[in-house]
Backbone as CSV, one residue per row, in Angstrom:
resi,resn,N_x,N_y,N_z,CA_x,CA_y,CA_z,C_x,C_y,C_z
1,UNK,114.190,123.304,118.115,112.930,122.655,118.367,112.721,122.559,119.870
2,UNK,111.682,122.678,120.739,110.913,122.478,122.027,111.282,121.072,122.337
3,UNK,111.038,121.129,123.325,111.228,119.649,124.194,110.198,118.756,123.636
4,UNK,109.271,119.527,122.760,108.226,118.176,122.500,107.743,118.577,121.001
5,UNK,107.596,117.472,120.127,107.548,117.482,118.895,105.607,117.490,118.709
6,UNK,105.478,117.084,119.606,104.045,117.438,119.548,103.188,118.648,120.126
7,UNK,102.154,118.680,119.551,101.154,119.647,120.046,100.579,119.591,120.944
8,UNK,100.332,119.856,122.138,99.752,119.041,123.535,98.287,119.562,123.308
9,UNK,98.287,121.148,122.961,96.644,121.523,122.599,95.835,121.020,121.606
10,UNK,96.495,120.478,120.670,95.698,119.794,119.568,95.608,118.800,120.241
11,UNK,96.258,117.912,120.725,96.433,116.490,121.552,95.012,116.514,122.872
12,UNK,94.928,117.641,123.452,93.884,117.817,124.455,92.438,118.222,123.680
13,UNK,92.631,118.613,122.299,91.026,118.857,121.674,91.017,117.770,121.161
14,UNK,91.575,117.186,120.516,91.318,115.621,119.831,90.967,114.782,121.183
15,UNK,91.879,114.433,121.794,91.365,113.716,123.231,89.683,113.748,123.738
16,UNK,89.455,115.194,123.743,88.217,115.819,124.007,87.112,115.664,122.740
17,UNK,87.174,115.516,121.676,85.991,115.581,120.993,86.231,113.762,120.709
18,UNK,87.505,112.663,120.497,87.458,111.326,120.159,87.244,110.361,121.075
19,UNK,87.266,111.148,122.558,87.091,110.506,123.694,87.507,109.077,123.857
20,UNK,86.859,108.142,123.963,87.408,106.971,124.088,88.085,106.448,122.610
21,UNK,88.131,106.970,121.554,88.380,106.177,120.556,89.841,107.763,119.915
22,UNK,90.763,108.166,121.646,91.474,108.780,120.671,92.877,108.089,120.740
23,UNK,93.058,106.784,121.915,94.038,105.685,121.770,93.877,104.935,120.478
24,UNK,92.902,105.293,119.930,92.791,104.075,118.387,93.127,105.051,117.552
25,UNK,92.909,106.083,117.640,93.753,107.557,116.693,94.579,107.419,115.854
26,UNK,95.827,107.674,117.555,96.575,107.871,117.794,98.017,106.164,117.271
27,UNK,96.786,105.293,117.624,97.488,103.782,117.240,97.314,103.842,115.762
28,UNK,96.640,103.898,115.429,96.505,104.081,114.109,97.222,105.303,112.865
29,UNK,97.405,106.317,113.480,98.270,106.980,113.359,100.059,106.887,112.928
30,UNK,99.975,105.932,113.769,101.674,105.552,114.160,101.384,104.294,113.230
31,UNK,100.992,103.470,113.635,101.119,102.394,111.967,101.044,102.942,110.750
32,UNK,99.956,103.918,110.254,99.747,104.362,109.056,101.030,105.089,109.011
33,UNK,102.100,105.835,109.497,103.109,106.377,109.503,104.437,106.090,109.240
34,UNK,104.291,104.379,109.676,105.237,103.679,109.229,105.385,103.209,107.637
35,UNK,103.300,103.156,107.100,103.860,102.853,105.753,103.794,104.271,104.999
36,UNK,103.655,105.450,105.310,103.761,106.574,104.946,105.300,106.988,104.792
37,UNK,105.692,105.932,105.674,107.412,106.206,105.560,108.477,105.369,104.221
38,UNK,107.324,103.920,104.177,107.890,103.265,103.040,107.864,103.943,101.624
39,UNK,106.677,104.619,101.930,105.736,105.183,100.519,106.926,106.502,99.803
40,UNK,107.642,106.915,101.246,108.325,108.382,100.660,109.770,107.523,100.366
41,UNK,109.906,106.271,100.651,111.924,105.336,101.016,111.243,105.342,98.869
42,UNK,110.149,104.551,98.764,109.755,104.010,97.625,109.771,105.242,96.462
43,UNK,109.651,106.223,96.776,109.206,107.523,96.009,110.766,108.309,95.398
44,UNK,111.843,107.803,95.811,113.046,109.096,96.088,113.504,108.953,94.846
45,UNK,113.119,108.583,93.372,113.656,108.366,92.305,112.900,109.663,91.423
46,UNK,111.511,109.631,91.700,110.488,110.558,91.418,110.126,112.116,92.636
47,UNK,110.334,113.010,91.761,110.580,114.110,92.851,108.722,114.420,92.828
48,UNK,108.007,114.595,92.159,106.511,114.518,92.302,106.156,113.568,93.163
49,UNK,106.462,112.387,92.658,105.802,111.134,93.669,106.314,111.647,95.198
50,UNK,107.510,112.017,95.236,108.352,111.886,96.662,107.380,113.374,97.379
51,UNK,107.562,114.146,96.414,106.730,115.885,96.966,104.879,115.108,97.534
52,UNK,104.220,114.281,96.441,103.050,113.670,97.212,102.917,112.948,98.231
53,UNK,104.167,112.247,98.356,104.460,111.420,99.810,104.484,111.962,101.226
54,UNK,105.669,113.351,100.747,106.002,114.140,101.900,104.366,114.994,102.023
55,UNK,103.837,115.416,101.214,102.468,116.302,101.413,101.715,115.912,102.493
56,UNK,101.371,114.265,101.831,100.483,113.547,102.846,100.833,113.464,103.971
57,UNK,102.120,112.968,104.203,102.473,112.652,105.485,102.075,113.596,106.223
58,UNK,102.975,115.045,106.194,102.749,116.433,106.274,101.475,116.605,106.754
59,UNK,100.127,116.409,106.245,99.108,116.510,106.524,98.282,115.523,107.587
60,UNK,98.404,114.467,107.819,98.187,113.423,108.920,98.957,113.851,110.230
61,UNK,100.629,114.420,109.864,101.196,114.423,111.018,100.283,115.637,111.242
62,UNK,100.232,117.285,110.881,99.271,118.611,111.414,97.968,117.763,112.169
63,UNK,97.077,116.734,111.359,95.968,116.600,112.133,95.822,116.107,113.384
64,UNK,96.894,115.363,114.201,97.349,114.545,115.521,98.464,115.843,116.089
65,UNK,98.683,116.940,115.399,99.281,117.616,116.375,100.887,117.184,116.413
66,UNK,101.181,116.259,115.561,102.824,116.051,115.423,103.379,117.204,114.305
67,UNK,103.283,118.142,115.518,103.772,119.484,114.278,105.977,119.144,113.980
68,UNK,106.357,118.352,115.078,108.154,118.559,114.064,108.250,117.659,112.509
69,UNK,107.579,116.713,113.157,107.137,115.721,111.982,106.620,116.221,111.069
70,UNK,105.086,117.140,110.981,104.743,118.101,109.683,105.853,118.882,109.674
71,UNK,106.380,119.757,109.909,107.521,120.527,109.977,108.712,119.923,108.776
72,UNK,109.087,118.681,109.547,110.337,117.709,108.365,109.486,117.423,107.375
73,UNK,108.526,117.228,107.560,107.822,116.689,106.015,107.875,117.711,104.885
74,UNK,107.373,119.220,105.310,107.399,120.244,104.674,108.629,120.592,104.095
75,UNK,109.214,120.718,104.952,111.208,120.925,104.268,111.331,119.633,103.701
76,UNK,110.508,118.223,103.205,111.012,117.536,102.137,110.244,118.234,100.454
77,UNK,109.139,118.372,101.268,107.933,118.851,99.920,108.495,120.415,99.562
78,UNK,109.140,121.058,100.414,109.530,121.786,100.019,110.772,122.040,98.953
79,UNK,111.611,120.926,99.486,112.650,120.388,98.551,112.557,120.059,97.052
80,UNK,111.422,119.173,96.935,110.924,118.879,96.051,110.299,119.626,94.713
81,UNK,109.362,120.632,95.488,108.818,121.327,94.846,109.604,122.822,93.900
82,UNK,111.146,122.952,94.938,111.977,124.242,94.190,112.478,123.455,93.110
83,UNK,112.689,122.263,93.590,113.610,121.541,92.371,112.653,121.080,91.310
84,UNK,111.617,120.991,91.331,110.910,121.015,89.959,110.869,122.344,89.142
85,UNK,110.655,123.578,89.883,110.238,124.866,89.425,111.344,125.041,89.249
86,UNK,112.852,125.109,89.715,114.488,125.161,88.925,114.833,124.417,87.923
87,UNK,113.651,123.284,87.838,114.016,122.386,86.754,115.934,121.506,87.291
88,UNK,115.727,121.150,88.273,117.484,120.179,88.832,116.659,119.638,89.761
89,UNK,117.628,118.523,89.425,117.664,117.271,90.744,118.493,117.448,92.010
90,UNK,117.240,118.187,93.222,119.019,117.902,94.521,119.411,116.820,94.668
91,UNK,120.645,116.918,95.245,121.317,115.565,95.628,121.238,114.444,96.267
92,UNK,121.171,113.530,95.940,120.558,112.352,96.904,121.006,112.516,98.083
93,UNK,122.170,112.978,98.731,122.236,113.297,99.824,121.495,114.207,100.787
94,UNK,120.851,114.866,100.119,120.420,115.531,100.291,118.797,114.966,100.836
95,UNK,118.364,114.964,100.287,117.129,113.880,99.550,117.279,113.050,101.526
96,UNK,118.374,111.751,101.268,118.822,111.069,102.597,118.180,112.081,103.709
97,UNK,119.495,112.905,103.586,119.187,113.597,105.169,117.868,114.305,105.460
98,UNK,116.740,114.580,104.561,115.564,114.910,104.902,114.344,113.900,105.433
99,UNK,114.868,112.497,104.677,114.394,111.524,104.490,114.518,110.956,106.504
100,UNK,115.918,111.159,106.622,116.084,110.179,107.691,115.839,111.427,109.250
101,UNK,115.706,112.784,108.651,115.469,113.445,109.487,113.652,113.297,109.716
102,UNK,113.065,113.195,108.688,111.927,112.319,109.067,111.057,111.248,110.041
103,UNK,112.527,110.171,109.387,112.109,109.322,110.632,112.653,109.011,112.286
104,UNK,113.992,110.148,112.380,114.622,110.487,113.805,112.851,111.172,114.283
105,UNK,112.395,112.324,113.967,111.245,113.107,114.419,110.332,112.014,114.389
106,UNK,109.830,110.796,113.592,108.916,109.805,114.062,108.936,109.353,115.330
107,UNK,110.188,108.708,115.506,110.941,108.046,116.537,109.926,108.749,118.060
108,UNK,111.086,110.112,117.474,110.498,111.399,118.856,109.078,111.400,119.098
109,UNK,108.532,111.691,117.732,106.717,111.631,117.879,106.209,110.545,118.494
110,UNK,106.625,108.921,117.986,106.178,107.712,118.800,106.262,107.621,120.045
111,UNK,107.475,107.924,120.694,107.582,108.298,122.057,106.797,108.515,122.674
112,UNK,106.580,109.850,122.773,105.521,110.993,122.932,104.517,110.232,123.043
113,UNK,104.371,110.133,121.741,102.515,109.840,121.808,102.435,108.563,122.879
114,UNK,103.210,107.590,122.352,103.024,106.762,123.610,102.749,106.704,125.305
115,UNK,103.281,108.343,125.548,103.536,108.606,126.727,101.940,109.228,127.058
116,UNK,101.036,109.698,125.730,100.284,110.265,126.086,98.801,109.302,125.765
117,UNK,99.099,107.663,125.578,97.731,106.989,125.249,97.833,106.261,126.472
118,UNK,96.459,105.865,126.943,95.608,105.568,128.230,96.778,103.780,128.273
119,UNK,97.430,103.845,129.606,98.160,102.794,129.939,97.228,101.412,129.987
């Protein structure tokens, strides 16, 4: 992965078309992310529910340009989705380490973004 989990060009067209309202985005973003994170902790019993969790997320993180974050989300939905079509359950360990590789790349994304909303 790049030194930066985000998209700086998506980050500079959003900036550019939300203008003053892309610090409320971006804040908003990162809260909704946190319960996007409960939603997938809440989901890991159900591999559908957990594959709709990771989707969404997946899709909020692409629109702000947090492409490692869509990235981990995808390798959960992706997880999800072989193991329905194999018909098996992967391993909860498994499951974990996608889960928490998730929220290490939040972490990274919050950073970031922080570094990039109006002081």
């Amino acid at each position: 992965m790049s030194d930066s989990s985000l998209d700086l060009e998506t980050l500079a067209e959003l900036r550019l078309v939300m203008e003053d309202e892309f610090d409320t985005l971006m804040t908003t973003f990162l809260e909704d992310s946190q319960r996007r994170i409960e939603a997938i902790r809440e989901a890991q019993t159900d591999l559908d529910d957990l594959r709709r969790a990771a989707h969404a997320f997946k899709g909020s993180s692409s629109n702000v340009g947090a492409r490692g974050l869509a990235n981990c989300c995808q390798a959960l939905e992706s997880l999800c989705r072989e193991a329905n079509d194999q018909r098996h359950v992967p391993g909860s360990e498994e499951v974990e380490a996608l889960i928490l590789a998730i929220e290490r790349e939040l972490e990274l994304t919050r950073a970031q973004l922080e570094e990039q909303l109006a002081p």
